[in-house]
ROKOLLO-76413 format. One line per 3 residues: number of its first residue (from 1); for each residue x negated, y, z negated of C-alpha. Coordinates in steps of 0.1 Angstrom, whole numbers, plus 5000, padded with zeros to 4 digits. Example, Ala and Ser with C-alpha at 12.3 -4.5 7.8 and 13.67 -1.06 7.14 Angstrom:
residues 2
1 = 4877:4955:4922 ~ 4863:4989:4929
//
This chain:
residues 696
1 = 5075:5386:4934 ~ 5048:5377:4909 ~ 5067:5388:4882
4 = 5097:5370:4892 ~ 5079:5336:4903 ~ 5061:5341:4861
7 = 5096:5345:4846 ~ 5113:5317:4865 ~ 5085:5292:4861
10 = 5086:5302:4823 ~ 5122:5298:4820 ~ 5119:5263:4837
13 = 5093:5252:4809 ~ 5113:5263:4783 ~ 5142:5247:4794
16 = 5129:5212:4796 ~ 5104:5219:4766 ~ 5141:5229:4741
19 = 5157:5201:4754 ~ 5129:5179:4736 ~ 5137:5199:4704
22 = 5171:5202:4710 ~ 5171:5162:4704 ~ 5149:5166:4672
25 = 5174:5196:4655 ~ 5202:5213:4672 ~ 5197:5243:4660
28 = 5160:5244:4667 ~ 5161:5242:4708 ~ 5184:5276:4716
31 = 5163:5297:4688 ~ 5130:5283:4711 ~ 5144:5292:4740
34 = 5155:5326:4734 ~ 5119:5332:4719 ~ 5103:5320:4746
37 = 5124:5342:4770 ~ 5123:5370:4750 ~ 5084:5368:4749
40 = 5081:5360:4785 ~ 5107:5387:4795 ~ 5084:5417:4776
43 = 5054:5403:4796 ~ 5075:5405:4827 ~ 5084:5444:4817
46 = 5051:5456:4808 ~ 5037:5439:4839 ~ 5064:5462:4858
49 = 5055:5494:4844 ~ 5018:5489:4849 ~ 5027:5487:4886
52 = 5044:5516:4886 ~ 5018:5534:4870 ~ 4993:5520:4889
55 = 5007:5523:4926 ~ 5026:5561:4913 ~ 5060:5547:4917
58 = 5090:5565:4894 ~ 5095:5561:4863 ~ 5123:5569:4839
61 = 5124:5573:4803 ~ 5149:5555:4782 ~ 5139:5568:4749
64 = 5123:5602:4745 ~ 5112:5601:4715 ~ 5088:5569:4725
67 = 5079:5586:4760 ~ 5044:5606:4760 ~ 5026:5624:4786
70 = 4987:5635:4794 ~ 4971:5655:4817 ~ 4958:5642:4847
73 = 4945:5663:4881 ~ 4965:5694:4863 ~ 4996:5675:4864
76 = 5015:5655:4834 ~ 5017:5621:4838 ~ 5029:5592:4815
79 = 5009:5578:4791 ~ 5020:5547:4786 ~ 4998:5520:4756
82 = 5010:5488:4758 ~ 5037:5487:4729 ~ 5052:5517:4744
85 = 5061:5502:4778 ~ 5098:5492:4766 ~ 5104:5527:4764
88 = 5103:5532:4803 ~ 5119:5516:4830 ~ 5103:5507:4865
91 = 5127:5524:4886 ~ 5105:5523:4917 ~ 5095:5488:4911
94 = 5131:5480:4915 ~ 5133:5505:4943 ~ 5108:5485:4963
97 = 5122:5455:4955 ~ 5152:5469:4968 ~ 5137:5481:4998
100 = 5128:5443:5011 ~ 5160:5432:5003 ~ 5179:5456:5025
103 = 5156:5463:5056 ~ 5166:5428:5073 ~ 5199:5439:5070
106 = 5191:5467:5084 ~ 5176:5459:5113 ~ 5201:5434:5121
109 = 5229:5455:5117 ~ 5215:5488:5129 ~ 5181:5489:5143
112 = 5183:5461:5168 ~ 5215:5472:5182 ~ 5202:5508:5186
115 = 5176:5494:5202 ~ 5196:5476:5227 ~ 5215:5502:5234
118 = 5185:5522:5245 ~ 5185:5549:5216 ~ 5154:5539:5192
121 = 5119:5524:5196 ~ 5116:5490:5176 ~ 5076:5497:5183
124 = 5076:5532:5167 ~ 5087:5517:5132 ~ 5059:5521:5109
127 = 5040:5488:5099 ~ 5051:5489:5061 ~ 5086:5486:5075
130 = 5081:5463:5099 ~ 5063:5443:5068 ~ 5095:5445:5047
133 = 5120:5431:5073 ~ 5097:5401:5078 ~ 5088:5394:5036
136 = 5127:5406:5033 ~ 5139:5378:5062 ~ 5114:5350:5045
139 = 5134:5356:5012 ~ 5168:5356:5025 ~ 5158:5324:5045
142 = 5146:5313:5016 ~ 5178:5315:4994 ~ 5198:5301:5020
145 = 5180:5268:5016 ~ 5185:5269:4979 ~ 5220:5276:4982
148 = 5218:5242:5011 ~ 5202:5220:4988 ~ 5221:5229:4957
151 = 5252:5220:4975 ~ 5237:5186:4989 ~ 5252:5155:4979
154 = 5221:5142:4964 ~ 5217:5172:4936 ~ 5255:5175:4933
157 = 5262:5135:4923 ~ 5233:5142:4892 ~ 5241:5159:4855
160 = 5244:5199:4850 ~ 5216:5200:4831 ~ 5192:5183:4864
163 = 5212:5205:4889 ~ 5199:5237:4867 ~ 5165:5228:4865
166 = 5162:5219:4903 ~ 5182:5252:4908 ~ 5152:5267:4888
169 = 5128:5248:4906 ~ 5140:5261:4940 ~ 5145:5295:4933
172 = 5108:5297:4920 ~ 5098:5275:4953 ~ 5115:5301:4977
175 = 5097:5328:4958 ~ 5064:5319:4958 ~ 5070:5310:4997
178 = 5080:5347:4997 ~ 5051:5356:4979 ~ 5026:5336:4998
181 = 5042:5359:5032 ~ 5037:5386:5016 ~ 5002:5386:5010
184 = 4994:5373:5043 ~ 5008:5409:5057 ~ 4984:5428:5031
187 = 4966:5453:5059 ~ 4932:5438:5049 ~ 4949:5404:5068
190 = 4963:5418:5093 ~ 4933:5435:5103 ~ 4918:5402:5101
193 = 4946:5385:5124 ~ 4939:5414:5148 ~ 4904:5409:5148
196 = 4909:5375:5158 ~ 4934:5373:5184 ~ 4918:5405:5201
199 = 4893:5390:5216 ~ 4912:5360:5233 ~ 4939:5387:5245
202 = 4905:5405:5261 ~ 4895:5374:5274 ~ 4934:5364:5289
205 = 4933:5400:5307 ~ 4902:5396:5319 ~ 4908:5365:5335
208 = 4947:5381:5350 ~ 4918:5406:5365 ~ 4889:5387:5375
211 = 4864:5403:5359 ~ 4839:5400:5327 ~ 4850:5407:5293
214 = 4836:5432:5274 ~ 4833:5421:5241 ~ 4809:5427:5210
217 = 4782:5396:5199 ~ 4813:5396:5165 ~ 4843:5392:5193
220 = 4822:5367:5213 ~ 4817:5345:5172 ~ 4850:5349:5163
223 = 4866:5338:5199 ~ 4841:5309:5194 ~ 4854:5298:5162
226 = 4893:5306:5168 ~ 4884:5283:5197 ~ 4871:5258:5176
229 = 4897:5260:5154 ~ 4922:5259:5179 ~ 4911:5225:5197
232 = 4908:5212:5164 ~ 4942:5210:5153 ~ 4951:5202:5190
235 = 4926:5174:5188 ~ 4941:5160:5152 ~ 4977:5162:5163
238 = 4970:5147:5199 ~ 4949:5121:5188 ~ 4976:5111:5157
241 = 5005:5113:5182 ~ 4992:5090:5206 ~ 4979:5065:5185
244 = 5015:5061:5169 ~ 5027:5058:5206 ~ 5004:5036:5215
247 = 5007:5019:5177 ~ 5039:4995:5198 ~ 5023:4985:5225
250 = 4992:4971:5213 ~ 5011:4951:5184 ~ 5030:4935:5221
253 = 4999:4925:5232 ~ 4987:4914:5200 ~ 5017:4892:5201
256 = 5014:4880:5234 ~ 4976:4865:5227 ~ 4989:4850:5197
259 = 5019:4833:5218 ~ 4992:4825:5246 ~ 4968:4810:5222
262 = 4986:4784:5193 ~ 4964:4778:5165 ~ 4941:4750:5161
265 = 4925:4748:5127 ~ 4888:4744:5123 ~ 4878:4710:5104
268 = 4844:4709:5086 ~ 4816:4690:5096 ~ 4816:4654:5096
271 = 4857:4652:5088 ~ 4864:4620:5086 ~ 4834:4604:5080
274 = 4830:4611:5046 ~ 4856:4601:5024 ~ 4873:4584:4992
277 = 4881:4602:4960 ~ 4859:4636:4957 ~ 4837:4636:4991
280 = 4851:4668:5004 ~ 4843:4685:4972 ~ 4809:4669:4971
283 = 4802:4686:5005 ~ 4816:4723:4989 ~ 4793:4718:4959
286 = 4763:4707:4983 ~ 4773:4742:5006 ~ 4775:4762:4972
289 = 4745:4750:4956 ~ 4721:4773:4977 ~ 4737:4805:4961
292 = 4729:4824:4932 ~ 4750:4816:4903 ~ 4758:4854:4897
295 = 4766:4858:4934 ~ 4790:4829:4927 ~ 4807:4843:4895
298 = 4808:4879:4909 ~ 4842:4894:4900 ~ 4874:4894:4917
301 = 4878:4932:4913 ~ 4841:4944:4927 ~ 4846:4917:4960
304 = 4877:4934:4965 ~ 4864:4971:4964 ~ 4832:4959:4984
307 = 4862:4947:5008 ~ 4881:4983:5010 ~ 4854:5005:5013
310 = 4838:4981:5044 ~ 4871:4987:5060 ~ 4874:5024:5053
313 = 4840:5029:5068 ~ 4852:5009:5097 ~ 4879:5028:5098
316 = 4864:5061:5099 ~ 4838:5047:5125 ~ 4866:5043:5148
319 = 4888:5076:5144 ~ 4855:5097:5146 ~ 4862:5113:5113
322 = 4880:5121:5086 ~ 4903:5147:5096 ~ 4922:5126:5120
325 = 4933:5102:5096 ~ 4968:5095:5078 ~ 4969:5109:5042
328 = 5000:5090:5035 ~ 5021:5056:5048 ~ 5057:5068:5043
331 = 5083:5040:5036 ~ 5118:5043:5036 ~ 5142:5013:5032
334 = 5171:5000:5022 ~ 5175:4976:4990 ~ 5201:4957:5007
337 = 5179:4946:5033 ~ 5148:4956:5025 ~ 5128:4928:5045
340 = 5143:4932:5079 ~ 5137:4973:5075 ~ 5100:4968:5059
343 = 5094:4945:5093 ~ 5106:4970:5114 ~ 5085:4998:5101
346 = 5056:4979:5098 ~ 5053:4966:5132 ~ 5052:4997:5150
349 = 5027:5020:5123 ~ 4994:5027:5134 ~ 4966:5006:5115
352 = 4950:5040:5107 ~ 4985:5050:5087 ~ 4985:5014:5075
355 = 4955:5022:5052 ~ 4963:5056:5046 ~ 4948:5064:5008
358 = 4984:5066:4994 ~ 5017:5048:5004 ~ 5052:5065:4997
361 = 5084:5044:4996 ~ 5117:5058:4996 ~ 5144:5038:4994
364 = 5173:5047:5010 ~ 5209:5063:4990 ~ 5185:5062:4961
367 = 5169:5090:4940 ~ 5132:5092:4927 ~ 5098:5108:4938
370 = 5070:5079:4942 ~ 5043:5083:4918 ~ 5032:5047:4923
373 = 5062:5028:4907 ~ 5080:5028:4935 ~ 5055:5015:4960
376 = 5048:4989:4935 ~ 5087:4974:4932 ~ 5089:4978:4972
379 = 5059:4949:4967 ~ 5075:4933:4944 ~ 5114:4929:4961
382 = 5092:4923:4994 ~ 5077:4890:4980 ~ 5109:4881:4961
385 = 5128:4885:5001 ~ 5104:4863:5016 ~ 5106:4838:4991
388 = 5143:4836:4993 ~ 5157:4810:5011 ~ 5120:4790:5016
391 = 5132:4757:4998 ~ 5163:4752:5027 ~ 5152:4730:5053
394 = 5183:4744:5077 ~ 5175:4779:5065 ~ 5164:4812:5089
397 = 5139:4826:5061 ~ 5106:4832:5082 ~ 5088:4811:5053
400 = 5095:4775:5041 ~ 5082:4752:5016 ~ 5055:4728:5024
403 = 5045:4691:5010 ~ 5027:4713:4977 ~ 5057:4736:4971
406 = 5036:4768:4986 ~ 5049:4789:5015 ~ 5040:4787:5047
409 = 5057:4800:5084 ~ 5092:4786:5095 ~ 5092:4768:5128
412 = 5106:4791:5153 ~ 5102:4775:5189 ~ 5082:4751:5206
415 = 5048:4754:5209 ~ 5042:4755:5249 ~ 5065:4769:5275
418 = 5082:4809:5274 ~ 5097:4821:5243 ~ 5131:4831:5246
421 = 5135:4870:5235 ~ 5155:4863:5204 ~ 5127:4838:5192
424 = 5101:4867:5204 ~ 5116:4887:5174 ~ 5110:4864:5145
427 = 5075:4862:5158 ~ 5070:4899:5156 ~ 5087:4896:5119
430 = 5055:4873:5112 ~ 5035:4898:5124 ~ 5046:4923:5101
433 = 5046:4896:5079 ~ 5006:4896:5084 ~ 5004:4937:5082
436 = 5021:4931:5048 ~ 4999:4904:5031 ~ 4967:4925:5042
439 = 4987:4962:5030 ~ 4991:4940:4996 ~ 4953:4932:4988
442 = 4939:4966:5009 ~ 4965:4987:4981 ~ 4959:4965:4948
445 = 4995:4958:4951 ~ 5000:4923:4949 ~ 5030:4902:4962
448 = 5048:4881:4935 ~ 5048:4849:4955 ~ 5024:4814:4959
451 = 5012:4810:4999 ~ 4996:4778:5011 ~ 4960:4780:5001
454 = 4953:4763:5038 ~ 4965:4800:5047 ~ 4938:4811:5030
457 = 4916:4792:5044 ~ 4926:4804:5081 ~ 4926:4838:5071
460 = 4890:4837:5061 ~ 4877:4814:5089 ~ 4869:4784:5066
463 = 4867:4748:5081 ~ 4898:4730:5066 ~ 4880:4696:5043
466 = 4895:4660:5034 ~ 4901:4675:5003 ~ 4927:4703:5017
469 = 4947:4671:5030 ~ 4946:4653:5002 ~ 4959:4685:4982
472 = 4987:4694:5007 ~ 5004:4660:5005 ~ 4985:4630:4989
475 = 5016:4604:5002 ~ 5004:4617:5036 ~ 4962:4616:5029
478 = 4965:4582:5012 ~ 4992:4560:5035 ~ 4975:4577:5069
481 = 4940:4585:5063 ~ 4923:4570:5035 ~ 4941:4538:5045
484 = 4925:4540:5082 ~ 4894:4551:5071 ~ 4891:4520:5047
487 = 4868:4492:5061 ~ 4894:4469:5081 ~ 4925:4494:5076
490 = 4930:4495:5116 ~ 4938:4462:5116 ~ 4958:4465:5082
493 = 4980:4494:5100 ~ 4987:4475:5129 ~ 4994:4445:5112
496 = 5024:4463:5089 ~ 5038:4480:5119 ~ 5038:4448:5136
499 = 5019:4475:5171 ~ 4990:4491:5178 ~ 4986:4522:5160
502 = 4980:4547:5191 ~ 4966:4586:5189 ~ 5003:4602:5181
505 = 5008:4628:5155 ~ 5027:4617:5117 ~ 5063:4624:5120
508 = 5069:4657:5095 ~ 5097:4683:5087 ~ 5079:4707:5106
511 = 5072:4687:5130 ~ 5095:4660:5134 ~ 5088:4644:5167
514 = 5055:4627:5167 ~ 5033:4644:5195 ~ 5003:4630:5216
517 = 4969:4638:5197 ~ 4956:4643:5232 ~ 4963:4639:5266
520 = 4976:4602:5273 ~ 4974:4594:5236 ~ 5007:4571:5238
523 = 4986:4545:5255 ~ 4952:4547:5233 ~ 4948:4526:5207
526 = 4927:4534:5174 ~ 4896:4512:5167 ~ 4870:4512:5147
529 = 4850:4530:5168 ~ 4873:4558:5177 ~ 4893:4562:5141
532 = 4873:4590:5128 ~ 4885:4605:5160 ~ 4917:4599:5151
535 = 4916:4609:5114 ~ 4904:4645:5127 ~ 4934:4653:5151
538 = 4956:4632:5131 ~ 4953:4656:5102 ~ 4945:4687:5125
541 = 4982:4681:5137 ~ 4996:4676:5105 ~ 4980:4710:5090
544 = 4994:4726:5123 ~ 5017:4714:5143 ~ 5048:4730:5155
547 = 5039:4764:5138 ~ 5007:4769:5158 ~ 5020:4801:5173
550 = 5039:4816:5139 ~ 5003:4807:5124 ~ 4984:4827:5147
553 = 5011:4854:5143 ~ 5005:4858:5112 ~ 4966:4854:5112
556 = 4966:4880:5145 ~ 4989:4907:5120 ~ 4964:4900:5086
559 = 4935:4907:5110 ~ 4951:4940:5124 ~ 4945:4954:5090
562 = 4916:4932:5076 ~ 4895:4921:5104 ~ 4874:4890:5099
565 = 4842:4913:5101 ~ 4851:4930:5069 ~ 4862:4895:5054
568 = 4833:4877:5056 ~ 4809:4905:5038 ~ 4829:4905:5009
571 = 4822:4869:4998 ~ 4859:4867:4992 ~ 4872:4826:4987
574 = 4900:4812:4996 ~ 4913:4810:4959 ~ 4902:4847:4954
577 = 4919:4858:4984 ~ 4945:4837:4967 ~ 4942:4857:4935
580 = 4944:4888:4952 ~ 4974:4887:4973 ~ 4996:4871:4946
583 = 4981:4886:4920 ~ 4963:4881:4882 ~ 4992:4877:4860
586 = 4990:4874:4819 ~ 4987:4838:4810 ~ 4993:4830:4772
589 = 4968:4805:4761 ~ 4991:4791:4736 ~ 5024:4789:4754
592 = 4997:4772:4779 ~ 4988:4748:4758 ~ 5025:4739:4740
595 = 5038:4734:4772 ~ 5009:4711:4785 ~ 5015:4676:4783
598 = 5002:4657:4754 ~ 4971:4630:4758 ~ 4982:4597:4746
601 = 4944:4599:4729 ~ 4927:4637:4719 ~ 4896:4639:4718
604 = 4868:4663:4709 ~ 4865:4677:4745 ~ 4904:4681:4746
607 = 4904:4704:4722 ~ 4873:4726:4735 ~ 4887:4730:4765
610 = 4919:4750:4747 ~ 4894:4768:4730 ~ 4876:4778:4763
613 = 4911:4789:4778 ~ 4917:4812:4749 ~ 4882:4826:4754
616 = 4888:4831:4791 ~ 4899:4865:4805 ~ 4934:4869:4825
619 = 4916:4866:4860 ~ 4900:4836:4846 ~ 4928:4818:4834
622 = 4946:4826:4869 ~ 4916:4811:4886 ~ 4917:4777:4866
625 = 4960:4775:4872 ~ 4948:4776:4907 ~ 4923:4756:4906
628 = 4946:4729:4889 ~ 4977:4733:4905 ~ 4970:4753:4935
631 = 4989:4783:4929 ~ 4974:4814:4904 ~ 5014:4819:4898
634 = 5035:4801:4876 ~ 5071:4790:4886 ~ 5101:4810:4871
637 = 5107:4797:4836 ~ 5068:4798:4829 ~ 5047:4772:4820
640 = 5072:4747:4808 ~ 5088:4748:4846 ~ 5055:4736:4862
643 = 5065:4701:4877 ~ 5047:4679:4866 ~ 5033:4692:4838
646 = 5001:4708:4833 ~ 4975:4678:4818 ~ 4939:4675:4807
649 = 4922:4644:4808 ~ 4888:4632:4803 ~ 4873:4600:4823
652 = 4846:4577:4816 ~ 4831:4581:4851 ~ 4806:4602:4863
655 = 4783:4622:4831 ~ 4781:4652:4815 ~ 4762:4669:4847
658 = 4793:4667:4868 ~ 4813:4695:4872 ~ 4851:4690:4860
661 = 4883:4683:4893 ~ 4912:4683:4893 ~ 4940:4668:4908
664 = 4965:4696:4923 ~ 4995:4673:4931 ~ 5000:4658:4892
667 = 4986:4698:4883 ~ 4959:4679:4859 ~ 4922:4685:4851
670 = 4898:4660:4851 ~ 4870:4667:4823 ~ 4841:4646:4819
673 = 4824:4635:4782 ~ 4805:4669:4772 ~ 4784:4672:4743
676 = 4788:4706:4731 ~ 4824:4735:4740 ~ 4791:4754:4755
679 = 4783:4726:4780 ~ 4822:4726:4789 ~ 4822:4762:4793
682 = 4789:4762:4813 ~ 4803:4735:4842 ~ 4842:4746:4841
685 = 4833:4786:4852 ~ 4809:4775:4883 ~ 4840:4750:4890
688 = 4865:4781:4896 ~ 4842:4797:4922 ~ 4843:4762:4940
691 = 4871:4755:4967 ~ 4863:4718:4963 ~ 4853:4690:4933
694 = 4814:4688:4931 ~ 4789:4678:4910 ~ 4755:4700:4897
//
């Protein structure tokens, strides 16, 4: 078996390793392979006639005149040196070999029947033959698979030079499967397996007859540990097996609380009150001044490894150790329609296989082993699905397109009342949905498309600002809010709409109806004294109504995975969260800047801050595209398809202490006068690790 498992696994090496010459020189690859076989096939023979000599099994001589003999015990036996073995062949090698081949065969055909029939003793058969029938049926059973998966569809549709290698790889598969049964039936083994299962047999009878065992202190160690052993594995199966059953069940209740409780998004303090161009972002900077400017610029990378290795330690809190724990998420899918199947599978997978150390994806009618590229396209054609169909109003997609041109939920159903099974199902797709975004940043396998960075915001358990308004759709934040908010701008509304502007919800595509802001809100009307009131459900609604349930859906699904209390000690952002879900892509600096549109005036600044960009590392550069646009991805077509396009200016206002903006929905940067590239470098970095606009 060892010999045979050596010459096969050689014979495989060659075979791919002359195919690589064979590409180089024709003639070179069959010269290589024969010497390689031939050198293999002499190691093979010698290594057979040293087990004959060493186990005194026949041997025969094939050329006299090579064959010599010494004495040994009074007897002549072969002396064999090492060049000399070609002279001899390993007749009871083969013999043996022979022997395990036959003996199930045997039985089948002649000692079981006998022993049916009443006229031999199976338990009488010596253990050496008993030992041969077993390795013999292993092998047999073993070839019968080659020959199945030789003859499967999957090896038969591939070239005749794949289908001999995986025969190769088979053949040597099935043998060392033989081998590995044969030396668990070596006598020192069995003696072991004896030793083992003796006392618990001494134990069972004792119990039959109700009285003590008599075992020695060794019996009474090893019962303990096969014991141990025993209600281990029962333990590890058990405990996996129920938590996939119970995997279902919890997800339905997950998505009942989700369905029970809309979502309401939390405003920050004082919304409302402070407003006009940059007051949001003066509170962020206010918030952010406190922390340690290394804290601030700590990288993406080490936030998001403090983040998996908190929720592996949670994780393993939980389970109660290691050994009950997933090694692998296994994947398989169709291409066709591979979001529907990737919901499917998602929804019902225990979080403990969720964030398994390795995923595997298969897709389905396809061939390939998963070494990481294929878990990395599933990703990739996952984000491209759910981007698909996003900009159709009328569409069924489970995302759409808000004001900012950044995904967010579909509306599926109304936000009070029972939801109708059919609806129940697009809900549990967003809660997949949820699994999937948090399997993206726990696996470093980012999805290729741009979410809302409210989302963000939600999923982190950040109070929404002025600023986010303004950013999702300035039409909105400047006709409705700032106007109200402006001394006298009650009275300006009501004047233009010719009523009194009561506390109803803005009229949107998500939500087209307008909605009372609270209960008997028709009939209130909005004064001076109640606007900021009125600002702060007003927008609350307009962040979040009609999708309050598919928001908490997908919040509830995110949080399965990555719970809010491994969130928060990771210092993660909203635009880092950002990054890592959609991912750091390469930015050219160049193409950047040829595609930017051109200032009417260029100044000194103007051009440090190209020079900065060029200086800036990749996650960098992703973090000031989405701190000017609000995306860290570009459109498809690059930079040149970014709508409008990307600007820098610099303003008069403010002084070189201020930290630079930006202004998402014209994708621009606002710079102020800087006297040095340094000084621009210095403010624009702390700016990237700040959600809002803010001053130092």
């Amino acid at each position: 078996l060892f010999v045979g498992s050596h010459l096969l696994g050689a014979i495989t090496l060659a075979n791919v390793s002359c195919q690589r010459l064979a590409e180089l020189d024709p003639c070179l690859g069959p010269a290589a392979l024969m010497l390689s076989l031939s050198t293999h096939g002499i190691l093979c023979w010698v290594a057979m006639v040293r087990m004959c000599v060493l186990h005194q099994l026949p041997l025969r001589c094939m050329f006299r005149a090579f064959c010599k003999f010494k004495e040994q015990g009074g007897a002549q036996v072969p002396n064999i040196p090492l060049l000399y073995s070609l002279a001899w062949f390993p007749l009871g090698f083969f013999l043996a070999v022979a022997n395990m081949l036959w003996r199930p065969w045997y039985f089948l055909a002649y000692a079981l029947p006998m022993t049916l029939m009443g006229h031999m003793r199976i338990d009488g058969m010596p253990w050496w033959q008993v030992r041969e029938i077993i390795v013999g049926f292993v092998f047999w059973w073993g070839m019968a698979m080659v020959v199945h998966f030789v003859n499967s569809q999957q090896v038969l549709r591939r070239d005749s030079a794949d289908r001999r290698f995986l025969l190769l790889v088979a053949i040597a598969f099935a043998l060392v499967c033989t081998l590995l049964v044969y030396y668990l039936t070596v006598p020192p083994l069995v003696a072991l397996w004896i030793f083992l299962a003796h006392p618990a047999i001494v134990v069972a009878r004792s119990a039959i007859q109700m009285k003590a065992p008599s075992l020695s202190a060794e019996e009474w160690i090893a019962l303990v540990a096969l014991t141990w052993y025993i209600g281990r594995c029962l333990y590890i199966g058990t405990s996996g097996r129920l938590e996939q059953w119970g995997a279902r069940q919890r997800m339905e209740d997950t998505l009942q609380y989700a369905l029970a409780h809309p979502y309401r998004a939390e405003l920050e303090q004082g919304f409302g009150l402070i407003h006009g161009e940059h007051g949001g972002g003066l509170a962020a900077t206010l918030r952010n001044l406190g922390r340690n400017p290394q804290e601030r610029t700590k990288g993406l990378k080490e936030k998001q490894r403090k983040l998996i290795d908190a929720r592996k330690k949670l994780l393993l809190r939980s389970a109660g150790g290691r050994a009950v724990l997933p090694s692998q998420l296994t994947l398989s899918v169709h291409r066709e329609r591979i979001l529907e199947d990737s919901v499917a599978a998602l929804f019902e997978r225990p979080v403990s296989e969720l964030l398994a150390p390795k995923v595997s994806v298969k897709f389905e009618g396809e061939q390939g082993l998963d070494a990481g590229g294929l878990t990395r396209e599933w990703f990739d054609a996952v984000g491209k699905a759910l981007a698909e169909g996003a900009g159709d109003v009328k569409g069924s997609s489970l995302l759409t397109l808000a004001p900012d041109q950044t995904l967010i939920p579909r509306r599926i159903g109304c936000e009070v009342g029972d939801v109708p099974l059919e609806q129940q199902e697009r809900f549990r797709a967003l809660l997949a949905l949820g699994r999937i975004m948090a399997l993206a940043v726990f696996h470093e396998q980012p999805l290729p498309v741009s979410f809302s960075p409210l989302l963000f915001k939600h999923l982190l358990c950040v109070p929404v600002g002025m600023g986010d308004v303004r950013q999702l759709d300035p039409h909105f934040y400047n006709l409705r809010v700032a106007r109200v908010l402006q001394p006298g701008g009650v009275a300006e509304i009501t004047l233009a709409l010719g009523e009194p502007l009561t506390f109803l919800s803005a009229a949107s595509e998500v939500c087209p109806e307008p909605q009372e802001l609270k209960p008997g809100g028709a009939q209130i009307v909005v004064t001076d004294e109640n606007k900021t009131e009125y600002v702060h459900l007003l927008c609350e609604a307009y962040l979040c109504g009609g999708i309050r349930r598919e928001i908490q859906c997908l919040l509830q699904g995110f949080w399965e995975v990555l719970p809010p209390e491994v969130l928060e000690p990771s210092e993660l952002g909203p635009r880092e969260l950002s990054m890592l879900l959609s991912g750091v892509i390469s930015l050219d600096a160049i193409e950047w800047r040829r595609a930017s549109a051109v200032p009417a005036h260029e100044t000194h600044v103007h051009r440090w801050f190209w020079e900065v960009v060029q200086e800036l590392d990749m996650e960098h550069r992703s973090m000031l595209l989405h701190f000017v646009t609000g995306s860290s991805r570009l459109p498809f077509g690059g930079f040149a398809e970014l709508r409008p396009p990307f600007s820098v200016a610099v303003t008069d206002s403010g002084t070189h202490e201020h930290l630079p903006h930006a202004h998402t929905c014209t994708n621009q940067i606002v710079l102020h006068k800087y006297r040095s590239k340094e000084e621009l470098k210095a403010k624009l970095l702390p700016a990237l690790h700040i959600e809002e606009f803010g001053f130092i």
